[in-house]
MIDOSE-1310 file (N, C-alpha, C; in nm, 2 decimals, decimal comma, always signed):
residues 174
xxxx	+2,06/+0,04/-1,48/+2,02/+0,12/-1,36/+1,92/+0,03/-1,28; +1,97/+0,03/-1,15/+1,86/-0,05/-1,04/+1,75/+0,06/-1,02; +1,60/-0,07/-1,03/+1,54/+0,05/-0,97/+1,53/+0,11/-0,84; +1,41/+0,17/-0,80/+1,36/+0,15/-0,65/+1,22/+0,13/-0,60
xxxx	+1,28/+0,12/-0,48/+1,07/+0,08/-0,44/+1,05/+0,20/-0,33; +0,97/+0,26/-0,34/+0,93/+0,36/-0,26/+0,80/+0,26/-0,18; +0,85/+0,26/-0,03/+0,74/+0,18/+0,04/+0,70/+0,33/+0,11; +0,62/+0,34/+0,14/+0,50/+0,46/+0,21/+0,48/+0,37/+0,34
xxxx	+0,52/+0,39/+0,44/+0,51/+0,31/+0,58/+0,36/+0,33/+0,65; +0,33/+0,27/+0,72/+0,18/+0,30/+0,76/+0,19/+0,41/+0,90; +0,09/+0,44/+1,00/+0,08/+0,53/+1,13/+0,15/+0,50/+1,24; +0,30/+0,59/+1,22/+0,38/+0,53/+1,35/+0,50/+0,43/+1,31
xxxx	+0,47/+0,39/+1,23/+0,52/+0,23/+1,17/+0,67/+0,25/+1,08; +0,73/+0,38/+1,08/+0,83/+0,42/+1,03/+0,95/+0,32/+1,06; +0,94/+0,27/+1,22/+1,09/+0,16/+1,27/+1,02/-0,01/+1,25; +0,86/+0,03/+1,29/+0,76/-0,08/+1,30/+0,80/-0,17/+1,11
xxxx	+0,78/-0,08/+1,02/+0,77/-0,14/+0,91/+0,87/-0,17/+0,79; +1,01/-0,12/+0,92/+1,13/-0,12/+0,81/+1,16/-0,27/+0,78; +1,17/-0,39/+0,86/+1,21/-0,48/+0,80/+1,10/-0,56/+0,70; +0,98/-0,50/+0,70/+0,89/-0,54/+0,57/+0,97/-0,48/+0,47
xxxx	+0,96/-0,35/+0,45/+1,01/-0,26/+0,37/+1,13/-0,32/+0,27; +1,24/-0,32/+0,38/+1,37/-0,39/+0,32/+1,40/-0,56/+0,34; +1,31/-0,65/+0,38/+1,28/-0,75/+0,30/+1,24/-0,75/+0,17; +1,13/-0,69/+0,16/+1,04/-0,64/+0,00/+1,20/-0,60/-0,11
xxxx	+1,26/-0,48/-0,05/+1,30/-0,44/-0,17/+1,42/-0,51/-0,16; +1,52/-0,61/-0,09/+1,62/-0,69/-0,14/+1,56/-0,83/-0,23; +1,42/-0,86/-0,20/+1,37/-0,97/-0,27/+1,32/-0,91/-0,46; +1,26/-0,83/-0,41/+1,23/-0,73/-0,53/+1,36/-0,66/-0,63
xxxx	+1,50/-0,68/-0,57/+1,66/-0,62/-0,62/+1,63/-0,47/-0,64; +1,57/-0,40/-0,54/+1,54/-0,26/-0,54/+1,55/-0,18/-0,45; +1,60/-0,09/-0,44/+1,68/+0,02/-0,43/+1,58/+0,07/-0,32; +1,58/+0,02/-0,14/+1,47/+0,13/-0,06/+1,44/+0,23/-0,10
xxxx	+1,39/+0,36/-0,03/+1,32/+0,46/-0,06/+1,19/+0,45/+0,05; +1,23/+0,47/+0,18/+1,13/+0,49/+0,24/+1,09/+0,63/+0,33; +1,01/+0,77/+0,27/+1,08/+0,84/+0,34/+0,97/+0,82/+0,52; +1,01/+0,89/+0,60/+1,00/+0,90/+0,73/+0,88/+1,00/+0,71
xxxx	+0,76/+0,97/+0,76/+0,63/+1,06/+0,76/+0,57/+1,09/+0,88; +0,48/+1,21/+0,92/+0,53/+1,22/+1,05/+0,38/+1,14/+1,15; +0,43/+1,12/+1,25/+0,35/+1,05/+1,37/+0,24/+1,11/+1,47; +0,28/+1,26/+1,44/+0,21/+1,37/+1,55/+0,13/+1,43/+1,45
xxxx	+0,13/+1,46/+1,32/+0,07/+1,52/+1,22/+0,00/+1,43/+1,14; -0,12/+1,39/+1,18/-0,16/+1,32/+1,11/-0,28/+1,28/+0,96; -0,34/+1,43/+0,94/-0,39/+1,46/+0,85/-0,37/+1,39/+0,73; -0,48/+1,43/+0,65/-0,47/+1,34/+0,48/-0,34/+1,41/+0,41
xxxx	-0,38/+1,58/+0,45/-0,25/+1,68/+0,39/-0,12/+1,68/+0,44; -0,13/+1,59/+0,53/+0,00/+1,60/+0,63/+0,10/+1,47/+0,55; +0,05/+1,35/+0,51/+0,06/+1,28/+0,42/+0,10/+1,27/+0,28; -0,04/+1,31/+0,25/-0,05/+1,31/+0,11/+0,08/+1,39/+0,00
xxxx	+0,09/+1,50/+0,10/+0,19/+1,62/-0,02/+0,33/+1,56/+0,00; +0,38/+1,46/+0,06/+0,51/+1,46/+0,06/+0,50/+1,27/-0,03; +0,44/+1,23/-0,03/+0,38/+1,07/-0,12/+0,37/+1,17/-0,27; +0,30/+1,26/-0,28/+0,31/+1,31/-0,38/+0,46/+1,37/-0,48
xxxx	+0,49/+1,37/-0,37/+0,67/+1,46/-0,40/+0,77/+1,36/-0,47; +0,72/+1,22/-0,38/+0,79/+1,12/-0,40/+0,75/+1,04/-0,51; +0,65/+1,00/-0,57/+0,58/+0,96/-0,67/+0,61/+1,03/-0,78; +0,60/+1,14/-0,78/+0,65/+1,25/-0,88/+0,81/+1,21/-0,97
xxxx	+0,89/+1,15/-0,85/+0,97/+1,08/-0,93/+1,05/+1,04/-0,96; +0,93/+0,89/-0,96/+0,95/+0,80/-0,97/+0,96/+0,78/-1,13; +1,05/+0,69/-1,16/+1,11/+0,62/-1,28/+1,05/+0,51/-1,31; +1,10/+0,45/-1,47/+0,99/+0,33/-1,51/+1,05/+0,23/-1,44
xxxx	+1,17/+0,17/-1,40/+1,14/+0,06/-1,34/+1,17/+0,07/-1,18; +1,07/+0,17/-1,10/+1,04/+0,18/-0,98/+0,89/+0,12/-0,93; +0,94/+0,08/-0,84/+0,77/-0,02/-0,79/+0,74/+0,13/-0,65; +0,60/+0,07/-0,59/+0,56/+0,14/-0,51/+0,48/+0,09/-0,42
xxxx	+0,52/+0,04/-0,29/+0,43/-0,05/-0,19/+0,41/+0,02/-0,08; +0,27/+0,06/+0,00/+0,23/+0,11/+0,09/+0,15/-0,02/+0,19; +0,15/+0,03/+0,27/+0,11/-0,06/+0,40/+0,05/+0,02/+0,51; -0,05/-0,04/+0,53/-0,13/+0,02/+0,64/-0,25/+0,18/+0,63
xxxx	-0,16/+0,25/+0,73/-0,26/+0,41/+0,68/-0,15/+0,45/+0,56; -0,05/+0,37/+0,54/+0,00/+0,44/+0,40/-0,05/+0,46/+0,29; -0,12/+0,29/+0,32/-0,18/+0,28/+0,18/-0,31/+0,31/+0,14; -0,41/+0,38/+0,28/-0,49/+0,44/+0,28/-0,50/+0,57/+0,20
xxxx	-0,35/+0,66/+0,22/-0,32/+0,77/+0,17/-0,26/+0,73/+0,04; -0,20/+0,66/+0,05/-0,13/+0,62/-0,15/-0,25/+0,62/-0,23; -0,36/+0,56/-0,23/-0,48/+0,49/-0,30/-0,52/+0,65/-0,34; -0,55/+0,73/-0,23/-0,64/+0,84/-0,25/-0,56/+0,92/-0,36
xxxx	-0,43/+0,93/-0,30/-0,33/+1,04/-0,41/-0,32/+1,00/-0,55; -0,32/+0,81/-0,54/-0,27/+0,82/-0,70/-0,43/+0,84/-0,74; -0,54/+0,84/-0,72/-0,70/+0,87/-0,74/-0,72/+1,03/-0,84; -0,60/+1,08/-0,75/-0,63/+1,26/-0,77/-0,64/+1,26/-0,90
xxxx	-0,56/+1,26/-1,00/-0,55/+1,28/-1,07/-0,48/+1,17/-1,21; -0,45/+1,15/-1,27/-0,38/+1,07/-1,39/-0,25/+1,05/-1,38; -0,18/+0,96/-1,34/+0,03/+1,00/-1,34/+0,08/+0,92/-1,45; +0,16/+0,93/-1,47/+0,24/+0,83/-1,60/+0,25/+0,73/-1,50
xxxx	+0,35/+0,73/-1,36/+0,41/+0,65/-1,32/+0,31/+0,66/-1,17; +0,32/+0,55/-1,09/+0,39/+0,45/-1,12/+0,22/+0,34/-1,20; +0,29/+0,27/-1,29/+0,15/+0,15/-1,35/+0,14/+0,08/-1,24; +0,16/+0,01/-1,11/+0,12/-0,08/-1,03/+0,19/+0,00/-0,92
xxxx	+0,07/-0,05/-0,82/+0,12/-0,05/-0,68/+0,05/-0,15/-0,60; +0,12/-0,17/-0,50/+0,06/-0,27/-0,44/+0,03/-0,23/-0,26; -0,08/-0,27/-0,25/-0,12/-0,21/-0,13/-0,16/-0,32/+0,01; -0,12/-0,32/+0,11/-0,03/-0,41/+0,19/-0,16/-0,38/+0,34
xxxx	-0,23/-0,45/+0,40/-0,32/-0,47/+0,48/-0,38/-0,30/+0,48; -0,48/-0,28/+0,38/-0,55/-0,11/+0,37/-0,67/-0,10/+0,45; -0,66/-0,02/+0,58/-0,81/-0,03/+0,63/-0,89/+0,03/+0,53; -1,02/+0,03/+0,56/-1,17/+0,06/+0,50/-1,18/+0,19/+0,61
xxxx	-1,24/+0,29/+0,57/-1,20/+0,40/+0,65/-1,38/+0,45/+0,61; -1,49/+0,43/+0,54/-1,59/+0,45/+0,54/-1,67/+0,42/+0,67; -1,77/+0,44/+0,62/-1,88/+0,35/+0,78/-1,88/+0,24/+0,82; -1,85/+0,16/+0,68/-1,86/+0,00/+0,71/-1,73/-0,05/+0,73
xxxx	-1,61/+0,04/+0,77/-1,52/+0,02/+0,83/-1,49/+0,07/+0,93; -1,39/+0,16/+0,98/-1,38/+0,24/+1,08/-1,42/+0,39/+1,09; -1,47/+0,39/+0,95/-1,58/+0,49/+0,99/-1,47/+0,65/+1,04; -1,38/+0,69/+0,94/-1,32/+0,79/+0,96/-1,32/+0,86/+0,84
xxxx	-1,42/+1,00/+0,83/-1,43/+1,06/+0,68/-1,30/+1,08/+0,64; -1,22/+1,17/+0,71/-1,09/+1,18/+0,67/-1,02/+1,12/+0,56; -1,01/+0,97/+0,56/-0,92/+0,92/+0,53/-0,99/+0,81/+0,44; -1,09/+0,80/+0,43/-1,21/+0,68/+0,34/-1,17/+0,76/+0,20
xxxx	-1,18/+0,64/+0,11/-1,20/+0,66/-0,05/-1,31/+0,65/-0,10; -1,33/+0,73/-0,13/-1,49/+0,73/-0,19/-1,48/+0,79/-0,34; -1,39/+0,80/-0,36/-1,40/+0,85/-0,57/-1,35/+0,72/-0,63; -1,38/+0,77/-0,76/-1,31/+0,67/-0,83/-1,17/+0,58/-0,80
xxxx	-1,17/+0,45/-0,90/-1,03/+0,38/-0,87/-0,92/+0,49/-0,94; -0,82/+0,49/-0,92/-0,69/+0,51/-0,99/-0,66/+0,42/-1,10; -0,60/+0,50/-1,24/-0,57/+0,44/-1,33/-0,49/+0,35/-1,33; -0,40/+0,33/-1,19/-0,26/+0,27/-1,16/-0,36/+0,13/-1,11
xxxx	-0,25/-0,02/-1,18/-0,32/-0,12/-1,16/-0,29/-0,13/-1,03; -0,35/-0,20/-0,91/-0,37/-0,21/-0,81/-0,38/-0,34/-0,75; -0,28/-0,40/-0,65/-0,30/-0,56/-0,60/-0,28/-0,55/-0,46; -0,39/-0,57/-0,42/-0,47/-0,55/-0,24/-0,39/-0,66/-0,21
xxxx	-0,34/-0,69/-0,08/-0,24/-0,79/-0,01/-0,30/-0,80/+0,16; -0,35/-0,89/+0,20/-0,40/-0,88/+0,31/-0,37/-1,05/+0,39; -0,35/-1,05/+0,53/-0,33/-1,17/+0,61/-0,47/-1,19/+0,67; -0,51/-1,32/+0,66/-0,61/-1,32/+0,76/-0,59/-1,38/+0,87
xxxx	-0,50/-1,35/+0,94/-0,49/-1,34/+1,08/-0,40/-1,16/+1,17; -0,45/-1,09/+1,03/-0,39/-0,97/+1,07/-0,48/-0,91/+1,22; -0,39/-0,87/+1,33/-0,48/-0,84/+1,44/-0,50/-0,65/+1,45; -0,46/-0,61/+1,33/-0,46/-0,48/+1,35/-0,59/-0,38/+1,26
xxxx	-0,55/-0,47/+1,16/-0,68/-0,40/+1,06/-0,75/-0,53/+1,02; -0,85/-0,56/+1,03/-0,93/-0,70/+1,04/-0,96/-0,74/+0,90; -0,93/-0,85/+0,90/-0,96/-0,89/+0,75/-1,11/-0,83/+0,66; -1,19/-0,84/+0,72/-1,33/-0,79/+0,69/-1,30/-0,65/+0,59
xxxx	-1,19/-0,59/+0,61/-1,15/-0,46/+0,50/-1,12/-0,49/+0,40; -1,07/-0,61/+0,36/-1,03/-0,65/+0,22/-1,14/-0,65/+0,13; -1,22/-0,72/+0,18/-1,35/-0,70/+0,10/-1,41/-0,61/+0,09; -1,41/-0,52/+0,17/-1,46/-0,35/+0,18/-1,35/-0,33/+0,06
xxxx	-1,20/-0,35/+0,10/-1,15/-0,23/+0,00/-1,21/-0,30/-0,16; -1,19/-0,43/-0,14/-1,26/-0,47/-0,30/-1,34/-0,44/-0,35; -1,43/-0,43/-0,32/-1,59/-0,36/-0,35/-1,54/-0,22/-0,43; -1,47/-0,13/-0,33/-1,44/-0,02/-0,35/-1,37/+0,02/-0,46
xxxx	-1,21/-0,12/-0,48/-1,14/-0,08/-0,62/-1,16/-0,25/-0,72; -1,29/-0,23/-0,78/-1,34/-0,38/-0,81/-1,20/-0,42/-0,97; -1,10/-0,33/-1,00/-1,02/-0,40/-1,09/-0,87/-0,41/-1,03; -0,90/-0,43/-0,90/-0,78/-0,46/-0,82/-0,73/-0,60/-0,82
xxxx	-0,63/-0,68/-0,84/-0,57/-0,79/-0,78/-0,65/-0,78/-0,60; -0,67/-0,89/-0,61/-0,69/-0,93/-0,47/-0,62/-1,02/-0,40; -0,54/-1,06/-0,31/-0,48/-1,17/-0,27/-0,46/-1,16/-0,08; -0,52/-1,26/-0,04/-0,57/-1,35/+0,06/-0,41/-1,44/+0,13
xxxx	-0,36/-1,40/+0,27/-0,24/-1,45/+0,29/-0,36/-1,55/+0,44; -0,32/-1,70/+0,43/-0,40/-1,74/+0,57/-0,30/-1,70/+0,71; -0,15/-1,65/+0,67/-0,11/-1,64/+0,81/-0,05/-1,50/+0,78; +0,03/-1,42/+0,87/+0,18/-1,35/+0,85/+0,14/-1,21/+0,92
xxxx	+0,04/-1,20/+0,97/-0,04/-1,10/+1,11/-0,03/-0,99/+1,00; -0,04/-0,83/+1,07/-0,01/-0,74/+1,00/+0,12/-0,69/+0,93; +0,22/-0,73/+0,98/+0,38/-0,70/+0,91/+0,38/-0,77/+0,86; +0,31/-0,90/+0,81/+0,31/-1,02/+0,68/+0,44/-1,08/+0,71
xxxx	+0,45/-1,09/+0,85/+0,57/-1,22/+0,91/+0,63/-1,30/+0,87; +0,72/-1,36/+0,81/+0,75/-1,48/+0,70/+0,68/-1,49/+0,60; +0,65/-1,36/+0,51/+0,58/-1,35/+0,40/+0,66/-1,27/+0,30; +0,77/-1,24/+0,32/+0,81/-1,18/+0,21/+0,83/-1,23/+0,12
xxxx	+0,88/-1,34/+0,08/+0,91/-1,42/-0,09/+0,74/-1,44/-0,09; +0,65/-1,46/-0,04/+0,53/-1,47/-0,13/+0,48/-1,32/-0,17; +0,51/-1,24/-0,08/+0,44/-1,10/-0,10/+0,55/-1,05/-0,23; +0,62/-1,07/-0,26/+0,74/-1,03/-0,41/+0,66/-1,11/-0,48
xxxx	+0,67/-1,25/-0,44/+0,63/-1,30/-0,56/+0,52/-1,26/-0,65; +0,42/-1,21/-0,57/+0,29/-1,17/-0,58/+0,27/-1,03/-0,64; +0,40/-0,98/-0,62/+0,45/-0,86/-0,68/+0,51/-0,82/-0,83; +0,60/-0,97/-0,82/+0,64/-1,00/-0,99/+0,55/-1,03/-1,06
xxxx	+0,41/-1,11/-1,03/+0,31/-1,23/-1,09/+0,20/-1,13/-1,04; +0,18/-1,03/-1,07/+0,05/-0,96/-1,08/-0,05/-1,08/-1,13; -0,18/-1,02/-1,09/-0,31/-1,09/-1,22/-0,34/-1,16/-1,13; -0,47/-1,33/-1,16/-0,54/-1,37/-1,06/-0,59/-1,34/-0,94
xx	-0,71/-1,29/-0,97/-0,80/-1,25/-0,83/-0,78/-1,37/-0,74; -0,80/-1,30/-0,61/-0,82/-1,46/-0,50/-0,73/-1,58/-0,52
């Protein structure tokens, strides 16, 4: 059985972030799964309960990549509570949403890490969410993979066989 990757798209980014998406999961040999979340509703609840629906399930050899405010909202959900699945996710340019980011209560993590291992993915030449949040989110989830791209903007532009690879080869900070 193939798996799948459930990517969680980021704000708006539904057409914006399909060919990340489905670069990711033909490099990854996995099965899309991206559902369409909405753009005018933009709440944590407007999010969260349908990431929830979709996580719920998820199978063992399914991955889970979020990007942008997706992964703002993935982080918080898998937080809530304990899930079997999924053990990794990987989380793809995550603003900092506290004060010393953009400073939006809403949507900032402020509880504990999630049990789910965790590998932060960020470009530093991303022009959308500024590198300076990696380090915020690090601080934040300090048993996360961290990994540092010098080019590939926000959609990690000619970055998909490193962003898989980085996917298959968890582990090494920085």
């Amino acid at each position: 059985m193939v798996g799948r990757l459930l990517f969680v798209h980021g704000a708006g980014g539904f057409v914006d972030d399909a060919p990340l998406a489905n670069g990711l999961a033909q490099a990854l040999r996995l099965d899309l799964r991206m559902p369409e979340l909405p753009d005018t509703a933009m709440g944590f609840e407007d999010w969260a309960e349908p990431v929830r629906q979709h996580l719920d399930r998820l199978g063992p050899e399914d991955a889970v990549i979020a990007h942008s405010f997706g992964a703002s909202i993935l982080v918080r959900v898998l937080a809530e509570h304990r899930r079997e699945r999924p053990l990794r996710a990987t989380l793809l340019a995550m603003p900092d949403w506290t004060p010393r980011g953009w400073d939006v209560a809403e949507y900032a993590f402020t509880t504990q890490e999630p049990e789910t291992d965790l590998t932060l993915l960020h470009c530093r030449d991303d022009d959308v969410v500024p590198i300076s949040h990696l380090a915020l989110n690090s601080k934040a989830l300090p048993s996360a993979t961290v990994v540092e791209f010098p080019t590939g903007g926000h959609q990690f532009d000619g970055m998909i066989d490193a962003v898989a690879a980085r996917i298959l080869r968890p582990g090494a900070h920085r």
